[in-house]
C-alpha positions as CSV (number, residue, x, y, z in Angstrom):
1,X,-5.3,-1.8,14.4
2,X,-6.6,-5.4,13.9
3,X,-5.1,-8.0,11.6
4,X,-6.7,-11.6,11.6
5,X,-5.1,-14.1,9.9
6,X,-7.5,-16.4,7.8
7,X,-5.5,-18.7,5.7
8,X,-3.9,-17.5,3.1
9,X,-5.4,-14.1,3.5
10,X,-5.8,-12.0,6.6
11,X,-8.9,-9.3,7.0
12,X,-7.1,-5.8,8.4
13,X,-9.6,-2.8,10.5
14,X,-8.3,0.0,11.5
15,X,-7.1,3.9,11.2
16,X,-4.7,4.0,8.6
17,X,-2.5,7.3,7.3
18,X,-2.0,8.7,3.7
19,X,0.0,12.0,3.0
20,X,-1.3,14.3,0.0
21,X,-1.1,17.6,-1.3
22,X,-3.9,19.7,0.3
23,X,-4.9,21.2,-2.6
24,X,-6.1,17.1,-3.3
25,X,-7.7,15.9,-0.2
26,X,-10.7,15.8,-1.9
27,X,-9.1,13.0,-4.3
28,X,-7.1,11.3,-1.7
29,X,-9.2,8.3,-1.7
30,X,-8.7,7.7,-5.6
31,X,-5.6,6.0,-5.5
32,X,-2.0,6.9,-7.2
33,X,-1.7,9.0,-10.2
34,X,2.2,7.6,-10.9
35,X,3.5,4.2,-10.4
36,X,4.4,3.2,-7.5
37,X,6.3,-0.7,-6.1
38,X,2.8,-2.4,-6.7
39,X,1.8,-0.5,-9.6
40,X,1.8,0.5,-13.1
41,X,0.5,4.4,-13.6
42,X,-3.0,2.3,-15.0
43,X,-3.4,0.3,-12.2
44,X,-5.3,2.3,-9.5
45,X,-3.5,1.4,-6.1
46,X,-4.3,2.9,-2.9
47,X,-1.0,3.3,-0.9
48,X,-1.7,3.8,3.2
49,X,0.6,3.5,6.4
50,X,-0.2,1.8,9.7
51,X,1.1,5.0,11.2
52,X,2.4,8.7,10.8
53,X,5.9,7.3,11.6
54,X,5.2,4.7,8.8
55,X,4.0,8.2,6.3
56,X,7.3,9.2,7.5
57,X,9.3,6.6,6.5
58,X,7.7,5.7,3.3
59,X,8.1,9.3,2.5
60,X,11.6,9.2,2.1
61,X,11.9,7.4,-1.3
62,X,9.7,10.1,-2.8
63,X,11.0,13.5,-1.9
64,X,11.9,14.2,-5.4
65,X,8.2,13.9,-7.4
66,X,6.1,15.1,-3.9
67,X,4.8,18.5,-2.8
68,X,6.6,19.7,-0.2
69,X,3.8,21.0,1.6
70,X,1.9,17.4,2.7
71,X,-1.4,17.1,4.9
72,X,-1.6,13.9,6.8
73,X,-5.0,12.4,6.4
74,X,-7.0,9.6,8.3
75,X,-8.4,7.1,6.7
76,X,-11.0,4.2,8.5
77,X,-10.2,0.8,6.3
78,X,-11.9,-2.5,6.7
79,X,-10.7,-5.7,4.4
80,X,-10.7,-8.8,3.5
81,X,-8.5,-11.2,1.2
82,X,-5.1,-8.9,2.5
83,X,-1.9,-11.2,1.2
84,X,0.8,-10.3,4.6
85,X,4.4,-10.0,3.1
86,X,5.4,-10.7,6.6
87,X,4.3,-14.0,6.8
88,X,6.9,-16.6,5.7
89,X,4.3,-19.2,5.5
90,X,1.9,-17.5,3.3
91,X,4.9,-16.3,1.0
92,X,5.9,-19.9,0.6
93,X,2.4,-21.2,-0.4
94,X,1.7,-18.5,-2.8
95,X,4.9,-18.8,-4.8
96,X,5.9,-15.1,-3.7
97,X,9.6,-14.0,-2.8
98,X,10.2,-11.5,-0.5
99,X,12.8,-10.5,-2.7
100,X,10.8,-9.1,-5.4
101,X,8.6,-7.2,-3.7
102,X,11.5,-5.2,-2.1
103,X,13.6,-4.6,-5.0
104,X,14.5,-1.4,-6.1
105,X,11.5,-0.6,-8.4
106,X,12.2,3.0,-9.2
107,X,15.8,2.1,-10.5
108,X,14.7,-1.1,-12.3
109,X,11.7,0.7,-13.4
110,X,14.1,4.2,-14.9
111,X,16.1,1.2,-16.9
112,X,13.0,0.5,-18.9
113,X,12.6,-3.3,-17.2
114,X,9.4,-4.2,-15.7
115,X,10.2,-3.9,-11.8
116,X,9.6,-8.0,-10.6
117,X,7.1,-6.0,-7.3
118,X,4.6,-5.5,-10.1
119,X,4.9,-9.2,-10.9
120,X,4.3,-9.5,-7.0
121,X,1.0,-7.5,-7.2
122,X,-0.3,-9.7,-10.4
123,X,0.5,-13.1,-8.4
124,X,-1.2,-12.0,-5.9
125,X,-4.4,-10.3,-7.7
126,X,-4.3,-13.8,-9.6
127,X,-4.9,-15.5,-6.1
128,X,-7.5,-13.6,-5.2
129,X,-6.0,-10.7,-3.2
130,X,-7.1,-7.5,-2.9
131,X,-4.7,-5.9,-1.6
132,X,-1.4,-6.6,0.7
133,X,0.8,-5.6,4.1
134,X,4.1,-4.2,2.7
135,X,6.7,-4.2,5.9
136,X,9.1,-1.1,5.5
137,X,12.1,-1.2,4.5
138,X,13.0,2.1,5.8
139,X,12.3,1.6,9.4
140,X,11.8,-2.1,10.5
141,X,8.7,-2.9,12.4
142,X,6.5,-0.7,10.5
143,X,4.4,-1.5,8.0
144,X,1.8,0.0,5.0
145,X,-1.5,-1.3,3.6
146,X,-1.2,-1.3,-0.4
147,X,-5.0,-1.9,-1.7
148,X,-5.6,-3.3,-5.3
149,X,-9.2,-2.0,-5.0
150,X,-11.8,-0.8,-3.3
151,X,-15.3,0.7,-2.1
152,X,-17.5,-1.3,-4.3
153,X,-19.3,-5.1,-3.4
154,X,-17.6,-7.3,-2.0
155,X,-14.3,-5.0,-1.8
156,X,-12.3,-3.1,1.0
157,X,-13.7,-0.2,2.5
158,X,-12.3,3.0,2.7
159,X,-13.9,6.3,4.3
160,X,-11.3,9.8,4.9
161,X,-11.7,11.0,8.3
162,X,-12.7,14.4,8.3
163,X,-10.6,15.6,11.0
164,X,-7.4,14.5,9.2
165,X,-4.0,16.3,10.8
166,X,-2.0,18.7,9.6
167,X,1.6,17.6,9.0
């Protein structure tokens, strides 16, 4: 996995990792149906992890809407214009508190408020990111790739591994 920093931005190339139902491999590569921290249900939002462990961990906020029968799938990703949530530097010059992108969203979002990680997502879409690194919250050190868009000029590109793993 290689993250460069460039700025305000940082370009990312690597494996990443993406669990789905395997009736929907086929579709994995569309992005999220529901809504998700960075994402309304009509934003399309591709959610990935740095790891398995990372699918793992990410995982267990959503055992009550998933399948429980999950196929781990590959996924090759190069990017530019990635905003790093990690970087306390970069947080500070784009106005963005660490905060909000790790509030409860689900809750806030089940009380009918606007959950303020979406508000994270359009701050940083108004900067010019295409996506961010979202550190997990549910086991330290690991992180996930959360793409605003992709495969098309000038965008991040995505391509499923064929020999994704069973899990």
């Amino acid at each position: 996995m290689l993250v460069k920093h460039q700025g305000l931005f940082c370009s990312v190339k690597g494996i990443f990792y993406r669990a789905v139902d395997p009736q929907y491999v086929e579709q994995s590569l569309a992005g999220s149906i529901k809504s998700g921290r960075y994402s309304t249900s009509e934003q399309p939002t591709l959610y990935l992890s740095a790891s398995p462990e990372g699918v793992k961990a990410a995982m267990i906020a959503h055992t009550d809407d998933r399948s429980n029968r999950l196929q781990l799938t590959r996924v090759a990703v190069e990017a530019q214009r990635i905003f790093d949530l990690r970087d306390d530097a970069a947080r500070t010059l784009a106005g963005v508190d660490l905060a909000d992108a790790t509030a409860p969203w689900q809750k806030i979002a089940a009380e009918g408020v606007r959950p303020p990680s979406w508000n994270v997502r359009d701050r940083l879409v108004n900067l010019g990111a295409q996506g961010l690194i979202d550190p997990s919250r549910k086991a330290p050190g690991l992180w996930h790739l959360v793409l605003f868009d992709w495969n098309g000029e000038g965008r991040p590109c995505v391509r499923l591994i064929e020999d994704s793993l069973n899990g």
